[in-house]
Structures are given as structure tokens and as C-alpha cells.
C-alpha positions in Angstrom: -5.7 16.8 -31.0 -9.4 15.4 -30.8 -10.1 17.5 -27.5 -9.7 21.1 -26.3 -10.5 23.6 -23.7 -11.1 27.4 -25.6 -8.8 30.0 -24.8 -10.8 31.6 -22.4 -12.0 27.8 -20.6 -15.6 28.5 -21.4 -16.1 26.0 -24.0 -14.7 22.4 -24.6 -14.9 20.8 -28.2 -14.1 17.2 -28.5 -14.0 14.9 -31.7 -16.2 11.7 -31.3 -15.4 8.1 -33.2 -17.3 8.4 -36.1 -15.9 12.0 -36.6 -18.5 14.4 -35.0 -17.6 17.8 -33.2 -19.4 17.9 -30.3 -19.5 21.6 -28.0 -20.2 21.8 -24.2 -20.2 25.4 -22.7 -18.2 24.7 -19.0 -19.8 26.8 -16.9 -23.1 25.0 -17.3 -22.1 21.3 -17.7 -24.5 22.1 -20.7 -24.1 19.9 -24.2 -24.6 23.4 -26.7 -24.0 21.7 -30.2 -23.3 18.8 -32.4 -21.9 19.6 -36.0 -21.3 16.6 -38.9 -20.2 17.4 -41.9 -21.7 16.5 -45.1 -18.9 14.1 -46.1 -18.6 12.8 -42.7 -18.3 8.8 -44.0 -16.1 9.9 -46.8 -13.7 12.6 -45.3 -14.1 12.3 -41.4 -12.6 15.3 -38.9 -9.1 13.9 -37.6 -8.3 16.9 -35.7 -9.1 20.5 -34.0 -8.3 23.3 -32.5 -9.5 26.7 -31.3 -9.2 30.1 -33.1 -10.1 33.6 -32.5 -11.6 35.8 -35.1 -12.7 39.2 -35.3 -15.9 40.3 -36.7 -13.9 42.9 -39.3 -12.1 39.7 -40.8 -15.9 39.3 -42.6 -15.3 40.7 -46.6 -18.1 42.6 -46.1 -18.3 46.5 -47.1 -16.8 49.0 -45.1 -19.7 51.3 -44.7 -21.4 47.8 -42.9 -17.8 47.5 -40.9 -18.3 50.7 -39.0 -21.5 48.7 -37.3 -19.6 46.0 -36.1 -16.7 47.9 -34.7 -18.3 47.5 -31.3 -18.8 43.6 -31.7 -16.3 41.4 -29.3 -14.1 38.7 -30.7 -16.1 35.5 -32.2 -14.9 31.9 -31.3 -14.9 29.3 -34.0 -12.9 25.9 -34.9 -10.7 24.6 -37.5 -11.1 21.1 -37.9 -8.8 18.8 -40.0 -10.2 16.2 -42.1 -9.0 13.4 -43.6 -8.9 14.7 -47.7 -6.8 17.6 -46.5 -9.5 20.0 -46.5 -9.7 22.6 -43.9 -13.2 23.4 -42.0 -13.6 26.4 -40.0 -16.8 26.0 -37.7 -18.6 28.9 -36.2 -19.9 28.6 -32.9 -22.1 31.4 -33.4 -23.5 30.8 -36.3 -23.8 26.9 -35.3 -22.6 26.1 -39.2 -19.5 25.9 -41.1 -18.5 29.1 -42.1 -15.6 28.1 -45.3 -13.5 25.4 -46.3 -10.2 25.7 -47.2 -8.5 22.6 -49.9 -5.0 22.2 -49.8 -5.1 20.0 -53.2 -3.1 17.3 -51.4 -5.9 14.6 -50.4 -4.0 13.7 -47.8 -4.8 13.9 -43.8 -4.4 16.8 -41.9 -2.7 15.3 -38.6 -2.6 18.2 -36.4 -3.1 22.0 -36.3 -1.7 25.4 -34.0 -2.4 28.7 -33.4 -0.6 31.4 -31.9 -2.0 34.5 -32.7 -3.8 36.5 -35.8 -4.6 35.1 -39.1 -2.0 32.2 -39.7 -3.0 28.6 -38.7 -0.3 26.1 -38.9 -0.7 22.4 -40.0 1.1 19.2 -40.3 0.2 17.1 -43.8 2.3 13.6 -43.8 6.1 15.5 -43.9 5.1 19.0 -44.5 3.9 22.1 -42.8 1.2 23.9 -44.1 0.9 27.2 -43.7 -2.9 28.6 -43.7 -4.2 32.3 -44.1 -7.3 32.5 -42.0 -8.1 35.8 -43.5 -7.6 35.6 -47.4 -8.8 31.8 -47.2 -6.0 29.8 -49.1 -3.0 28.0 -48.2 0.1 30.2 -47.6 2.9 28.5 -48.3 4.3 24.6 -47.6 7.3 23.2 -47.2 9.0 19.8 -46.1 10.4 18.7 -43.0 12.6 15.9 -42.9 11.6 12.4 -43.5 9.6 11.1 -40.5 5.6 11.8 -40.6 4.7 14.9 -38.4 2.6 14.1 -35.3 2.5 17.0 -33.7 3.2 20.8 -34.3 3.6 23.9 -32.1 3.3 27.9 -33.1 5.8 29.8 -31.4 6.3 33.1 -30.9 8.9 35.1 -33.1 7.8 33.5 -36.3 9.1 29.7 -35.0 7.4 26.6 -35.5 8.1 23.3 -33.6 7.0 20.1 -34.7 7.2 16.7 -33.5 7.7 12.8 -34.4 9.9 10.9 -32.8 12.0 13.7 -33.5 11.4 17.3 -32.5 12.5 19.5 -34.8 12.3 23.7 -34.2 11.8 25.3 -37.7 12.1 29.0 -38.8 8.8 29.3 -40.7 10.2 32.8 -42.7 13.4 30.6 -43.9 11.8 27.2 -43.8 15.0 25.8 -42.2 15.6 23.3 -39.7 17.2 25.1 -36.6 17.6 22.5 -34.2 16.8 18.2 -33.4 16.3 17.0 -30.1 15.4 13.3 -29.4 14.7 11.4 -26.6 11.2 10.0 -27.1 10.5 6.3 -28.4 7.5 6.7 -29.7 5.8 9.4 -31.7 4.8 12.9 -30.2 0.9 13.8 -29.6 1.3 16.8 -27.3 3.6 19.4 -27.4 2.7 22.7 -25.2 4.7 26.4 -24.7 6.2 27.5 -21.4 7.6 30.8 -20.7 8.0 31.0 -16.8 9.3 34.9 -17.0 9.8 37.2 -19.1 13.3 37.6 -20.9 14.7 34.5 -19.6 14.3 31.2 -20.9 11.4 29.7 -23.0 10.4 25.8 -23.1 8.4 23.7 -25.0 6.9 20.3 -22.8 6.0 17.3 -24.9 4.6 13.9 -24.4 4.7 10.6 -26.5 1.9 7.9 -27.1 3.7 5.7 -25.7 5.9 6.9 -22.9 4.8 7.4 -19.3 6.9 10.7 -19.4 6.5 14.3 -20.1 9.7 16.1 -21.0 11.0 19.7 -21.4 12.8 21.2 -23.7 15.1 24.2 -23.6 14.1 26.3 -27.0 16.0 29.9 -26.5 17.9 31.0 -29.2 21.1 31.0 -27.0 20.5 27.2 -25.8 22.5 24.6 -27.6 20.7 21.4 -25.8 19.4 18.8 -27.9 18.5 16.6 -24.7 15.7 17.4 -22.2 16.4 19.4 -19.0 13.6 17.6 -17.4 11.2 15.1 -16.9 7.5 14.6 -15.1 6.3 10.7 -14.3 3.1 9.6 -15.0 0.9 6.3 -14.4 0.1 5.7 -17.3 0.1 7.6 -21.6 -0.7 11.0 -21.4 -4.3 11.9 -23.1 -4.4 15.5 -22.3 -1.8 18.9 -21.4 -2.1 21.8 -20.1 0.5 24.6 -18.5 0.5 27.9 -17.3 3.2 30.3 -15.7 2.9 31.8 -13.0 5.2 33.5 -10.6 8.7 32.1 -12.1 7.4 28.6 -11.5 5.7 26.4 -14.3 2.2 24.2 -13.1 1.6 21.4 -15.6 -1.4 19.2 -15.0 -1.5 15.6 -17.2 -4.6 14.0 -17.9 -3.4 10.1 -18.6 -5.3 7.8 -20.5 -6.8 6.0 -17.3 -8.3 9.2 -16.6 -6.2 10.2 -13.7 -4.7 14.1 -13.4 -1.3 14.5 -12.4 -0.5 18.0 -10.8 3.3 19.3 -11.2 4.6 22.4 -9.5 8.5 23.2 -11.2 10.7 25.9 -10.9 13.2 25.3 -14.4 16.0 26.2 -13.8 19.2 24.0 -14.6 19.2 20.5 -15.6 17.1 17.5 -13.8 18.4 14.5 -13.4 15.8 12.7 -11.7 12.1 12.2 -13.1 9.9 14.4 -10.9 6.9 12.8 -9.7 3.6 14.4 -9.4 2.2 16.4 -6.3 -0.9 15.6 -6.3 -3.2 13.1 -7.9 -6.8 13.9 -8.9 -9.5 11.1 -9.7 -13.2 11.0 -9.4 -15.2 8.4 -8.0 -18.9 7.7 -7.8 -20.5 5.7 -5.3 -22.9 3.0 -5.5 -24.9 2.8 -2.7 -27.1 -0.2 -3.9 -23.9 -2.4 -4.6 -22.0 -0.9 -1.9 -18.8 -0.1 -4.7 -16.5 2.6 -5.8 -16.4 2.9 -9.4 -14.4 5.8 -11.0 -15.4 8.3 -13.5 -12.9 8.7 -16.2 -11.0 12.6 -16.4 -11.5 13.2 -20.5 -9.5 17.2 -20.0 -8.2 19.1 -17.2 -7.4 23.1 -17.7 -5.5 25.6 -15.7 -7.0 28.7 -14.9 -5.4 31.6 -13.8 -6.0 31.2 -10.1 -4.1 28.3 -9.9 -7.6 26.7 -9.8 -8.3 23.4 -12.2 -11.2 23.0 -14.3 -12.1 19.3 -14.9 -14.3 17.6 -17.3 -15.3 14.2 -16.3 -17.5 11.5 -17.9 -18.3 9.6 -20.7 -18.7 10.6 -24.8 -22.8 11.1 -24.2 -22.3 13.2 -20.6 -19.8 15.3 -19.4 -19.7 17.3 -16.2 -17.5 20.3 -16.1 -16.4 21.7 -12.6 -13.4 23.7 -11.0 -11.6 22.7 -7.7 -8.8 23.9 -5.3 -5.7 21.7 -5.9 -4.4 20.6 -3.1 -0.7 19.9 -2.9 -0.7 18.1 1.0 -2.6 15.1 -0.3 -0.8 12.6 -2.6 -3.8 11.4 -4.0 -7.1 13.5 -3.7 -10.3 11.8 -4.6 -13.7 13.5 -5.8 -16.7 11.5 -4.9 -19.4 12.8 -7.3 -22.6 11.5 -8.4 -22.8 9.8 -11.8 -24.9 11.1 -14.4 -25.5 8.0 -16.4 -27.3 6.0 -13.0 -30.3 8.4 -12.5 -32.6 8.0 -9.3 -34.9 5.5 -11.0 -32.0 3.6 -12.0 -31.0 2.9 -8.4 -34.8 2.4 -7.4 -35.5 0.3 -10.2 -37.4 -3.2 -9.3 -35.9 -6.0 -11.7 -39.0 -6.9 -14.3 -38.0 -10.5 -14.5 -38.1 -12.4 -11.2 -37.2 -16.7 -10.9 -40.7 -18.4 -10.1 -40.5 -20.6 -6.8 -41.2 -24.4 -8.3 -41.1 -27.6 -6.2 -40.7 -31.4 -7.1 -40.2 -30.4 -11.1 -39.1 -32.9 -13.7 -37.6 -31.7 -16.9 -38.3 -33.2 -19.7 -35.6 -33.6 -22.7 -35.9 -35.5 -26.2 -34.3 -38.6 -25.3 -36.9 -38.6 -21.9 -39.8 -40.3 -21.7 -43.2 -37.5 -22.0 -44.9 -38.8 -19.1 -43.9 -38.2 -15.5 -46.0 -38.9 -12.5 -45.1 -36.8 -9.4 -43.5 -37.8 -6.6 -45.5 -37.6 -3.5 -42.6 -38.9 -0.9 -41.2 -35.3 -0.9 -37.8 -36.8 -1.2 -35.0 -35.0 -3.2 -33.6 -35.9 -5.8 -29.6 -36.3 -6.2 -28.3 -33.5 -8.2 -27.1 -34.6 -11.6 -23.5 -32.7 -9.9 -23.3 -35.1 -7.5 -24.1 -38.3 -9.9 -21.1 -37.1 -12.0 -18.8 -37.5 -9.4 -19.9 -40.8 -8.5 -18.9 -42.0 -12.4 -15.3 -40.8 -11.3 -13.1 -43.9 -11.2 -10.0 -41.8 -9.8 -11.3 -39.4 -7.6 -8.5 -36.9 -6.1 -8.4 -36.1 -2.0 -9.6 -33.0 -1.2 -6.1 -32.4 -0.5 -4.5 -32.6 -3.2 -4.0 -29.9 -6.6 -4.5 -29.5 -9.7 -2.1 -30.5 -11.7 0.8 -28.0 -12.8 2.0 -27.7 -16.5 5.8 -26.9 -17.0 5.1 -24.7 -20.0 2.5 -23.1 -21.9 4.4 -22.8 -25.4 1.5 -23.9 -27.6 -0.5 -21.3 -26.2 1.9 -18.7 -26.8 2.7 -19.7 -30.5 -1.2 -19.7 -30.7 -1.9 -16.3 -29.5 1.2 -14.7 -31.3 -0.1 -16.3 -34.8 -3.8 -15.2 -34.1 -2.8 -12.2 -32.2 -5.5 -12.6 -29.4 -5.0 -10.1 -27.1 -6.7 -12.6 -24.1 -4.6 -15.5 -24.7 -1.5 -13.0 -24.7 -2.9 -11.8 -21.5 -3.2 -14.9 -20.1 -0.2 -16.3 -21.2 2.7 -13.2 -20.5 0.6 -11.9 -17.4 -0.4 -15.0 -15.8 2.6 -17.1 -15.3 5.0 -15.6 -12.6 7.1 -18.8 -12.0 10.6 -18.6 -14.1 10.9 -22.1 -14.6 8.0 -22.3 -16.5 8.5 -19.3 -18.7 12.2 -20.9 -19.0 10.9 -24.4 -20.2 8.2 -22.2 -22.9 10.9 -20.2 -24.5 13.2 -23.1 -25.0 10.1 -24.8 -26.7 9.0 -21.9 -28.9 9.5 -22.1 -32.8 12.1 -19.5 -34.1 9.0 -17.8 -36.5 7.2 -16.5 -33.4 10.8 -15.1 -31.8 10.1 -11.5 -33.3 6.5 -11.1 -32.6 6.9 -12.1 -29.0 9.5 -9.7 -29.0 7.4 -6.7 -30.1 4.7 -8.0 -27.5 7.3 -8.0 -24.9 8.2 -4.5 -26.2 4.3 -3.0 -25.7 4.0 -5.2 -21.8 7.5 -3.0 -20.8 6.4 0.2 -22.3 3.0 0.6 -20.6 2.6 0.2 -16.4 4.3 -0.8 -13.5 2.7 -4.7 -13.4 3.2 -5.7 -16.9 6.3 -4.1 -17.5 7.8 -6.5 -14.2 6.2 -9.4 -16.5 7.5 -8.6 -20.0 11.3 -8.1 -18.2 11.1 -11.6 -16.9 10.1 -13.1 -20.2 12.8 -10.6 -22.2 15.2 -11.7 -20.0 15.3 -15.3 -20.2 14.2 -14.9 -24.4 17.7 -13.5 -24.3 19.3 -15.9 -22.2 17.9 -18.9 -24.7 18.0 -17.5 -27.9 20.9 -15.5 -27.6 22.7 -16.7 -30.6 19.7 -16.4 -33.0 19.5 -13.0 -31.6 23.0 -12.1 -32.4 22.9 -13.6 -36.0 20.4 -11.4 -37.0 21.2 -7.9 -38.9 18.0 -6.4 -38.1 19.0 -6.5 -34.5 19.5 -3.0 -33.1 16.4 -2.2 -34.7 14.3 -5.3 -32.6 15.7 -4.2 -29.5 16.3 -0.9 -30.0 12.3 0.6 -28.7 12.5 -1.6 -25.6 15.9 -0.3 -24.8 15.0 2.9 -25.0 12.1 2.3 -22.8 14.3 1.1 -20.1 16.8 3.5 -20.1 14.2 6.4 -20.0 12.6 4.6 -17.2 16.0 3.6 -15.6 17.6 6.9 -16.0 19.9 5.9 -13.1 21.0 3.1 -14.2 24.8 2.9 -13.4 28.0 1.4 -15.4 27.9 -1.2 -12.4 24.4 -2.3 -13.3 25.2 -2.8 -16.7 28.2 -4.8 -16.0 26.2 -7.1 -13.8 23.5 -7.6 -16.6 26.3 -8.6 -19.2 27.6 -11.1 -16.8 24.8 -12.5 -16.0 24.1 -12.9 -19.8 27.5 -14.6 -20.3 27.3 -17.0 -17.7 23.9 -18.6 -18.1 25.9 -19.0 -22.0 28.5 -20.4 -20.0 26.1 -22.4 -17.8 23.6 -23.6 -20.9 26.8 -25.0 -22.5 28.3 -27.4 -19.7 25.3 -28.5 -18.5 24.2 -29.7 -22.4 27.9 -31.1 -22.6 26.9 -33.3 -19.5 23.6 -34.2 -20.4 25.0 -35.4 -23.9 25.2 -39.2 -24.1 28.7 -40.6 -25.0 27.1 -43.1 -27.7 30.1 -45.3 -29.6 30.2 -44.9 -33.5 30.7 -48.4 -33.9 29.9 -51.3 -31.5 31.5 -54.9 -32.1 29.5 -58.1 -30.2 32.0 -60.8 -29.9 29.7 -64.0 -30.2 32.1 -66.4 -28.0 31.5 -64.0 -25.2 27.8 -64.7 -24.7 27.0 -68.1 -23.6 23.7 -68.3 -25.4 25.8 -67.2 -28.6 27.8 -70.1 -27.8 25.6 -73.0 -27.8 23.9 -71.9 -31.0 27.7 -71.7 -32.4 28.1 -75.7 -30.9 24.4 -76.8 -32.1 25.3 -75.3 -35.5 28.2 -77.8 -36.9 26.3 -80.6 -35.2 23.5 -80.3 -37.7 25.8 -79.8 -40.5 27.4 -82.8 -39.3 24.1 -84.5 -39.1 22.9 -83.5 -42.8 26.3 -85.1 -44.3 25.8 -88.2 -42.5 21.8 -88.3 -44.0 23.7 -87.6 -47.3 26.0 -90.7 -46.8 23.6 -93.0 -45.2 21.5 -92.1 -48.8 24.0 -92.5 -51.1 24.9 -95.8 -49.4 21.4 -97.2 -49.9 21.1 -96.5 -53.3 24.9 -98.2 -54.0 23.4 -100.9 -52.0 20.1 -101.2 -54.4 22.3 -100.9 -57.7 24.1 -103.5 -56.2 21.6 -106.2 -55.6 19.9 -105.3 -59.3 23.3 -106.6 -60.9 23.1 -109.9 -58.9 19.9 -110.0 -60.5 20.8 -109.6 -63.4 23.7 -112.0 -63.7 
């Protein structure tokens, strides 16, 4: 986790891009502190959380104890790096305090903390297990084979961690008590909720890339392995918070569009419907100059006690902390604050660069003549605009379009092999008419069939608009390449995160449904076959001319033994001469 509210909501701590902890005390909107670390470029903070700390944990003496007996409870952070090495930061002190190596140089990926001394960790497979107090690294052990996300203290000596997986652990035995599943993507956010006392405890998790939050039933005497319900969201979840109260569980999401969601639950039994939020919370700032609404982005939301919610709101350089009144009769409630960032003089401000009025002005270019005399007629010249569309030998009528193209499947194979996110954009998100996304897919190379497939994949994971567009194009991909799909081994794996993303989203989805989309699969097969059987041309595998059929054919067959005719007569009519002249030389002779 890179942000965090304190326990007590008077401080928020947030990790910046290039790995700097930054402080701001809430009730004051106030920045308090900026801490880097020394090997900052080398080792950068990956992740932090809040702990509490008595003054008597200092080694100190004990005669120098007895004088800070009546000293309150001191805030600090542990912040993760990358190396494996564990910072604790004092806020007091406005330093590190100690470091803590785990001899793994490997990054720490997330931390929590219940209660006391013990800090809990996730390093690649393995949680690590850190004593606060004595300073060293407790005890590790692995968990499974998937990378850990996410991890949870609970209480009873019970950790619960998180990949795509969620495992609860015992962390005395270091055993695996129970699996659930159900996300497709890996967990960043797992949170404890205990509505009453005695009864049942849950643990509420969200994904990076599902739009859901779900619950999870983890009381000893539960046996589910699925979750017992589910909150909808806009958009990925960016930051959590819960809090009991009542019998009823309040959960407000902070999604990565900066929007809060407000839920109000009562668990108690299974749920099968997602349950949408009560109340929507977004902050706008208004532009008085340009006459626009632009909205400030929610970075955390907290729940206080009185059911109130403390928001911080802004950018990475400002943030402005403030509490409100939720509302749960408006749908959507909108906070129109002023924006830190545009101060007074930025609205006021004159532009220092103003365009000079000019008249009757010749520019002057390098294959120009340098000398220009002005024009004293005061007429206008003809825009060079204008000139141009004089050249135009086929100009079009005003009424008539621009042409259409039937498919954009170089484009596509373009942005797929250069991965341009704009010509994907433009390409998946731009074309709504079937036929041409029909007549692409049928021209697209089979190469570029699995990376359109994991881009299809991301468009139906993420919102409402782009997940209608990536279903179109996954549908007819299917329909076209069906049969290369099915020849592939590595199938269930290609299709198996989009699937997933539809049947959490369609969690309604009925046999019928499914019945209608395998039969509409198996007759566009059906209908792709006859109509390429019609289409086919009947060509002959051997084609016979007979020559006496064609009349042309005919008189060359006539002129041809006339000539012969004619050379054997020439050969006659020669030999005869020369008999003749051998002839007349033996008169001659005699």
C-alpha cells in the first residue's frame, strides 16, 4: 500500500514515484514532512504502513524509563523497500529511527499490523515475520507458489494473504487453513470486518483489476471458499476503508478515477446480487474564467467513528483534507471546492504575449522574390485556402461524404506490433459498425490473434464503454477464427481471464443465456461454411476446345492444306524446270 490514513485519522502518509514518504497532518490540510532515504535511487520505498510504539520499547536504562512512563504513545512508519530492508520512520523525531535486513534482497511487497510488536510482511512467496521490539526478523515461512500481493493480520494469531488466491494461514503452525478464489487478477487491498461481537468475522478484498469488492466469511466454523458478497464499483479500487458499527458494516471505495463509493451492509447470509453503492462522492472545482467543471481527483477517503468521512483530495504537490456528512438520499453528491493549484493571480492573470494587428503584409519565403512594393488598392488578397481548392480537378458537392473504408486491419496489425496505446484506441474504440470489424478480423494475420486477444481482454475488464467494444470485437474474433482457436492447447489459459471477467460481471447469467451464445457460435460456423461453398467457383480440371466447332478454327484448318498443297506444286513446277534444262543440254550435246 503506497497510501494511508494513521490509526487515529490525524496523519496521512503517501509514497510518491520516485519513492519519497511524504506526511500531511489532516486537521490542517498542512504538508508536515518529506523523508528520502539515502539509497533512495538504489533501493526505493515500495510500501508502508502505520505503527504504534510506546516510548518504553526504547533500550534505554530503567532508572531513565521511570521518566517516560507518563509519555503517550509515539506514531512512526515501516516502510518497505525494494532490497528487502525494513525502515521504521519516526514522525517525531522527523528521521529514521532503525533498519531492519531480512538478508533476502528481494522486495518487500506489502506489510500489516494488528497490534504490539509483530509486523507482518509479504517477500515474493513468503511471510515475514518482524519483531518491532528486539529488531530482527522472527521467523519466515512459504506460502504456496503464486507471489503474495497482499497480506492481512488477524486477530487470534491468523494471517491472511492474497494473490489471486487468498489464502488464511495460522502464523503459530505456519499452515494453510483455507483457499478461496474468485478474483482474476491479483489482490491489492484486503481490510477486516467484525460487525458484532461473537458472531461472524469477514475479511473484504479488492483486485487491480476487477471493478468488485468482495467479502469473505473467515470464522473458524465457516467452511465457504466463495464470497458471500459483492460491492460494484466504476472503476479499480485505489483505496479501502471499513468500520463497524451497529451490526451493519460501512465500506467506502476510493476508485482510481478518484470517485468514493459509500456502502451501507448488514452481512448476514449469502448475496447473490452485486450491491451497488449509496451514494457517490466527487469533487469538482469551478472555473469561472472558462465557464467549466473540472474535477479534483479523491487520492484516500477514511471512516471516522461518527459515521462522518474524511477526504483527501488533490494532486501529489497539494492535498486538501476535510470531513463531510454522507449523505445516503443523493445518488451522486458533488463537492464544489476551490482548487489549490489555480491561485487568484492565476485567474487574473493578463496573457504576456498578445498577436500584433498587421494590415496588407507580404511574407517573404526563400524561393520569393526580396522586394515587395505595397499595395495601395486595399484589395484582399485570395487566401492560399481558397487557391488550393481551385487546383482541385474533382471537387466533391457539399453533399456528399467522405469516403468509408470497410476495414482497418493494417492499422490494427500496426498498433498490436508496436503496441501504441492511441492507434489501439482508435482502432477498438472507434469503429462501432460490425461489418467493418467483421471484414478486419477476417483480414488479420494469425501472429497478431493472441495479442488482440489480451487487448480485448484489458477493454472488457475495465468500464462500461470499452468493455461494450471489446465484446463486439471478441465476439466476431470467435466467430472467424474459431477453428484456430480450438486447435490451440494453450486455450483455456487465452480465454480463461476474460471469462472470468464476464461471469463476475454477469453473475446472473442463466443456462438459457449460455445456450443461446453456443448457438449462435455454431451457426455463424454453419453459415461461414455454405455461404463459402456458394461463393466457390466450379472451375473444370480439364477443358477440351474442339477446333471444328469454331468457325475461325475452321478456315485456318481449310487455308492450312491449301498452302501445303501449294508448296508441293512449287516443288513440282521446280523439279520440272530443271528436267527440262538437263534436257535441252543433251540435245546440245549430241
Amino acid at each position: 500500500m503506497a497510501t494511508q490514513f494513521s490509526k487515529d485519522g490525524k496523519h496521512f502518509a503517501r509514497l510518491s514515484t520516485n519513492g519519497k514518504l511524504k506526511l500531511w497532518e489532516t486537521s490542517t490540510s498542512s504538508f508536515l514532512q518529506e523523508f528520502t532515504p539515502d539509497f533512495h535511487l538504489t533501493s526505493p520505498c515500495t510500501c508502508l504502513h502505520f505503527v504504534q510504539r510506546d516510548s518504553s520499547e526504547n533500550h534505554v536504562p530503567r532508572k531513565k524509563k521511570r521518566k517516560d512512563s507518563t509519555s503517550t504513545s509515539l506514531p512512526a512508519i515501516a516502510l518497505g523497500t525494494s532490497t528487502g530492508k525494513l525502515l521504521v520512520y519516526s514522525i517525531s523525531k522527523g528521521d529514521l529511527d532503525y533498519t531492519i535486513d531480512s538478508e533476502t534482497s528481494l522486495p518487500i511487497k506489502c506489510m500489516s499490523w494488528c497490534d504490539g510488536a509483530i509486523l507482518y510482511s509479504a517477500i515474493d512467496q513468503n511471510i515475514v515475520k518482524w519483531n518491532l521490539e528486539k529488531r530482527w526478523v522472527k521467523s519466515k515461512w512459504k506460502v504456496g507458489n503464486e507471489i503474495i500481493t497482499s497480506i492481512l493480520a488477524l486477530p487470534y494469531n491468523k494471517v491472511m494473504v492474497g494473490a489471486k488466491m487468498l489464502k488464511l494461514c495460522d502464523a503459530s503452525t505456519q499452515e494453510v487453513l483455507r483457499t478461496f478464489t474468485g478474483h482474476t487478477h491479483d489482490v491489492v487491498f484486503l481490510n477486516y470486518l467484525s460487525p458484532s461481537s461473537g458472531g461472524d468475522t469477514y475479511v473484504i478484498s479488492g483486485s487491480s483489476g476487477d471493478r468488485l469488492l468482495t467479502v469473505w466469511n473467515v470464522s473458524e466454523g465457516s467452511e465457504e471458499k466463495t464470497g458471500v458478497a459483492n460491492f460494484l464499483m466504476d472503476d479499480v479500487p485505489a483505496y479501502v476503508s471499513t468500520l463497524c458499527s451497529e451490526g451493519s458494516s460501512n465500506v467506502v471505495a476510493v476508485t482510481q478515477g478518484g470517485v468514493a463509493h459509500f456502502y451501507k451492509h448488514t452481512l448476514n447470509g449469502k448475496c447473490s446480487k452485486p450491491l451497488k453503492p449509496r451514494t457517490k462522492i466527487q469533487v469538482a472545482s469551478h472555473l469561472i474564467q472558462k465557464q467549466t467543471v473540472s474535477l479534483i481527483p479523491i487520492v484516500g477517503a477514511r471512516l471516522n467513528d461518527d459515521l462522518s468521512l474524511l477526504l483527501g483530495y488533490g494532486n501529489e504537490v497539494l492535498l486538501t483534507f476535510e470531513n463531510i456528512d454522507i449523505s445516503d438520499n443523493e445518488k451522486l453528491q458533488t463537492l464544489v471546492r476551490e482548487d489549490r493549484n489555480l491561485t487568484k493571480a492565476g485567474h487574473n492573470a493578463i496573457a504576456k504575449t498578445q498577436t500584433p494587428l498587421v494590415d496588407n503584409v507580404h511574407y517573404l519565403t526563400p524561393h520569393a522574390s526580396g522586394t515587395f512594393k505595397r499595395k495601395s488598392d486595399g484589395r484582399q488578397e485570395v487566401p492560399m485556402e481558397i487557391r488550393l481548392e481551385n487546383l482541385t480537378l474533382n471537387k466533391l458537392d457539399s453533399k456528399s461524404k467522405t469516403p468509408r473504408v470497410n476495414n482497418v486491419a493494417q492499422l490494427l496489425v500496426q498498433g498490436l506490433h508496436s503496441k501504441n496505446k492511441t492507434i489501439l484506441a482508435s482502432v477498438l474504440n472507434g469503429n462501432h459498425d460490425e461489418s467493418v470489424i467483421k471484414n478486419t478480423i477476417k483480414r488479420l494475420p494469425v501472429p497478431v490473434l493472441l495479442p488482440l486477444v489480451q487487448e480485448l481482454t484489458a477493454l472488457i475488464q475495465g468500464t462500461t464503454v470499452p468493455s461494450q467494444y471489446g465484446s463486439v470485437w471478441l465476439k466476431h474474433l470467435l466467430e472467424v477464427h474459431a477453428g484456430i482457436f480450438l486447435s490451440n492447447p494453450d486455450l483455456p489459459n487465452m480465454l480463461g481471464p476474460v471469462l472470468g471477467s464476464i461471469e463476475s460481471r454477469l453473475s446472473l447469467l442463466t443456462p438459457l443465456n449460455r445456450l443461446k451464445g453456443r448457438l449462435d457460435l455454431l451457426v455463424s460456423q454453419v453459415a461461414n461454411v455454405t455461404a463459402a461453398e456458394e461463393d466457390k467457383e466450379e472451375d473444370a480440371l480439364l477443358v477440351y476446345n474442339d477446333k471444328g466447332l469454331s468457325d475461325s478454327e475452321s478456315e485456318i484448318m481449310d487455308v492450312a492444306p491449301q498452302s501445303e498443297s501449294e508448296n508441293e506444286w512449287n516443288e513440282d513446277s521446280e523439279v520440272g524446270e530443271s528436267n527440262a534444262e538437263e534436257s535441252d543440254n543433251d540435245i546440245e550435246m549430241l
